[in-house]
C-alpha positions in Angstrom: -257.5 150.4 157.7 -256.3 148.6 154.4 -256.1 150.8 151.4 -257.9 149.4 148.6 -257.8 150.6 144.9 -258.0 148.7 141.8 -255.3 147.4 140.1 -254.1 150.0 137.0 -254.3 146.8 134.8 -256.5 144.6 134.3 -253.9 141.4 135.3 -250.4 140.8 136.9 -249.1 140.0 133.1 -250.4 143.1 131.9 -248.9 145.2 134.5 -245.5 143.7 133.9 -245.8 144.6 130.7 -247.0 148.0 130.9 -243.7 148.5 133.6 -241.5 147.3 130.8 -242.7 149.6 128.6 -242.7 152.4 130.3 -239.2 151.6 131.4 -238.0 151.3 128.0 -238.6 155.0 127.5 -235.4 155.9 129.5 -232.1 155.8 127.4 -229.8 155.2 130.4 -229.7 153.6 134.5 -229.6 157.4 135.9 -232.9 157.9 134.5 -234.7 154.7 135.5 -233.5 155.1 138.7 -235.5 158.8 139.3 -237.8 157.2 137.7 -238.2 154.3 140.4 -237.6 157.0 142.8 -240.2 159.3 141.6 -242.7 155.8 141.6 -241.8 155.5 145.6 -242.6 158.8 146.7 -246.1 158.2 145.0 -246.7 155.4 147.6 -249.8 156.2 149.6 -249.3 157.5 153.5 -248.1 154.7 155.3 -249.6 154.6 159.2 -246.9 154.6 161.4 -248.8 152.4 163.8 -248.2 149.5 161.1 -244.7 149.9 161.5 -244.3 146.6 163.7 -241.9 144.1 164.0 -245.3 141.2 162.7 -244.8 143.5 158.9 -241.2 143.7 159.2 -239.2 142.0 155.9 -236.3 140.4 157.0 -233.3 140.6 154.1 -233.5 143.4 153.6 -230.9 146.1 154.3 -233.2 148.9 154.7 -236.2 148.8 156.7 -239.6 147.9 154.6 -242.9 146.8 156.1 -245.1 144.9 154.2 -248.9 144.8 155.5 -251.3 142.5 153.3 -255.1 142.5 154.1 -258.4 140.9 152.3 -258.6 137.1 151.2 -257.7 134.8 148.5 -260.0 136.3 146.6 -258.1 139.6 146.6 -255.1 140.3 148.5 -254.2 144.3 148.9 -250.9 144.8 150.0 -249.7 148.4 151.7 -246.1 148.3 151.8 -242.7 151.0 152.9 -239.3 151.7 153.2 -236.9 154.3 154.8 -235.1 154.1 151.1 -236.3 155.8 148.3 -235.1 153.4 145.9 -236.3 150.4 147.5 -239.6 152.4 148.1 -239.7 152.7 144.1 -239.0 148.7 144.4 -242.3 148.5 146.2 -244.4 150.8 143.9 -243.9 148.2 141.0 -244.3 145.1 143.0 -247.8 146.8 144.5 -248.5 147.7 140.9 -247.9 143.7 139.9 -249.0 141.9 143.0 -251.8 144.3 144.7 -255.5 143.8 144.6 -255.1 140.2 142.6 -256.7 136.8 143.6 -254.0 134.8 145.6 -253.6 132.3 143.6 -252.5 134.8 140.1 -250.3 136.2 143.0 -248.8 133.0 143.2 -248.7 131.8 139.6 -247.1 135.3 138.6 -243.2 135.1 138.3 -241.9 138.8 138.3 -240.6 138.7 134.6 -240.4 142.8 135.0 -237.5 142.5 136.9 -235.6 141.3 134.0 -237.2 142.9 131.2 -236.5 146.3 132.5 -233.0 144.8 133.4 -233.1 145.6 137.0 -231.4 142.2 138.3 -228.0 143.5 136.4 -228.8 147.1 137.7 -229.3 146.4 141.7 -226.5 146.1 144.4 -226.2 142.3 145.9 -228.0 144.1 148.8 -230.9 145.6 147.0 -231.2 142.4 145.5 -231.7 140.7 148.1 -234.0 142.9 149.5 -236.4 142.7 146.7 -236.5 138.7 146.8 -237.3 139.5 149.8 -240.1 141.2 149.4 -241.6 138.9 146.9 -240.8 136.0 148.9 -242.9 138.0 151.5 -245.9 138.7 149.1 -246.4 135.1 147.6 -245.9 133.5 151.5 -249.0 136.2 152.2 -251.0 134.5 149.0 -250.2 131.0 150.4 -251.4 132.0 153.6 -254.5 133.5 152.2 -255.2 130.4 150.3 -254.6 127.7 153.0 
């Protein structure tokens, strides 16, 4: 049921950095945020039967669900959300986070988030929202590893 692909890049570091690069292309906030938007219509087809309340992340103002499978050896993560933004949001923490052993998942702090400046750039809601979502993702890798 899981979708599994590998990982773009080879580790969670890498990916980060690859995400600031390619971020850095855009001169200006209007463009990075197509950009994120283009990213979140990329997502792979979400099955509405894993729309349930058990994959639901809380904090955030729009709906996402959030639907980890495999083991600590490698944690794949399908993820959504009724905003495109926030589904952009997703494609880069799947791109950091997905199809890595639990405990990188654990050990990787989401330095993209500043180096493409996004903390200054979100809303207090959107914010939130992505904490959220990491929050989510590194409770999954804890789980997986317990």
């Amino acid at each position: 049921m899981s979708v599994r692909t590998e990982p773009a890049e080879a580790s969670a570091e890498a990916a980060q950095a690859a995400i600031a690069e390619e971020f850095a292309f855009f001169g200006d906030w209007t463009e990075r945020y197509q950009y994120l938007i283009d990213l979140g219509r990329k997502l792979p087809p979400f099955p509405d039967a894993l729309k349930r309340d058990e994959f639901k992340v809380s904090g955030c103002q729009s709906q996402v669900w959030l639907v980890p499978s495999g083991d600590a050896q490698r944690l794949d993560f399908q993820a959504i959300s009724d905003s495109s933004i926030v589904s952009g949001l997703i494609a880069l923490l799947l791109r950091v986070y997905s199809g890595r052993p639990a405990a990188e998942i654990i050990a990787t702090e989401p330095r993209f988030i500043e180096a493409i400046g996004l903390a200054r750039h979100l809303s207090p809601t959107r914010s939130n929202g992505l904490a959220a979502m990491l929050a989510k993702v590194k409770q999954y890798a804890q789980e997986a590893t317990a």
